[in-house]
C-alpha positions in Angstrom: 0.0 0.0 0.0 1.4 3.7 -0.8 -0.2 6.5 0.5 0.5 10.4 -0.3 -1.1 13.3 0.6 -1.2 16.3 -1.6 -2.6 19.9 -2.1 -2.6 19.9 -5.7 -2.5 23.4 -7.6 -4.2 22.4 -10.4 -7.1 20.2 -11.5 -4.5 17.8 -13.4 -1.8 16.4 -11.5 0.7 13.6 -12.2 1.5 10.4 -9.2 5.2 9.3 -9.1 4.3 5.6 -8.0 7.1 3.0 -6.6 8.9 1.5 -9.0 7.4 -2.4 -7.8 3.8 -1.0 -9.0 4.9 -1.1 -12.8 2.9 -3.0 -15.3 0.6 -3.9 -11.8 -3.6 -2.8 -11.0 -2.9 0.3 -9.5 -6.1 2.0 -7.7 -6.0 5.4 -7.0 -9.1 7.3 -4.6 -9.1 11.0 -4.3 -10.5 12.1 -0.6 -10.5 15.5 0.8 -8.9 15.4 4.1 -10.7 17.7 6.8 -7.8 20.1 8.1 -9.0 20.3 11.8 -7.0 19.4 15.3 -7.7 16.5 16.3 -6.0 17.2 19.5 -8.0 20.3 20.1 -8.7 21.2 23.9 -12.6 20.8 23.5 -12.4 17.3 21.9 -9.7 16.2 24.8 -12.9 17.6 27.4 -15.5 15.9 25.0 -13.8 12.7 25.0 -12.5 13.0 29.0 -16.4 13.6 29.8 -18.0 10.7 27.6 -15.5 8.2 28.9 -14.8 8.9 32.4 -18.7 8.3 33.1 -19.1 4.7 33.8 -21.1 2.8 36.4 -19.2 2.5 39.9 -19.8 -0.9 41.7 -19.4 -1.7 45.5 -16.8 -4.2 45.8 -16.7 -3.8 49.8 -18.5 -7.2 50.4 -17.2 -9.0 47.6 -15.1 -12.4 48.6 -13.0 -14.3 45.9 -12.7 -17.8 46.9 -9.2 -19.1 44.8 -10.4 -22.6 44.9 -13.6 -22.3 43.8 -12.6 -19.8 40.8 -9.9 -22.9 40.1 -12.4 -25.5 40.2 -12.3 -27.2 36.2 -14.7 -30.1 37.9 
């Protein structure tokens, strides 16, 4: 697989592929990246918020009994 991004200056523009995709089925897709910060503060908060909320359980009176957990039989 060989991937390039590109701001082209033109509507024509010419692809310098490796040398191993010669005489092979070459596809080539043209998407438009979005040029925004992934990193940005707000999504960092956004992300923080959705995935820090999660369901808190009681473990105070929980036992773990080792032999019964180990018990194939």
């Amino acid at each position: 697989m060989f991937t390039k991004t590109i701001v082209p200056d033109s509507a024509s523009i010419t692809i310098d592929l490796p040398a191993n995709y010669v005489g092979e089925h070459v596809r080539v897709i043209a998407i438009i990246e979005k040029d925004e910060n992934i990193f940005s503060e707000e999504r960092r908060k956004n992300v923080s918020q959705v995935y820090s909320n999660y369901p808190k359980v009681d473990l105070t009176k929980f036992k773990f009994d080792r032999e019964e957990a180990n018990d194939f039989e």
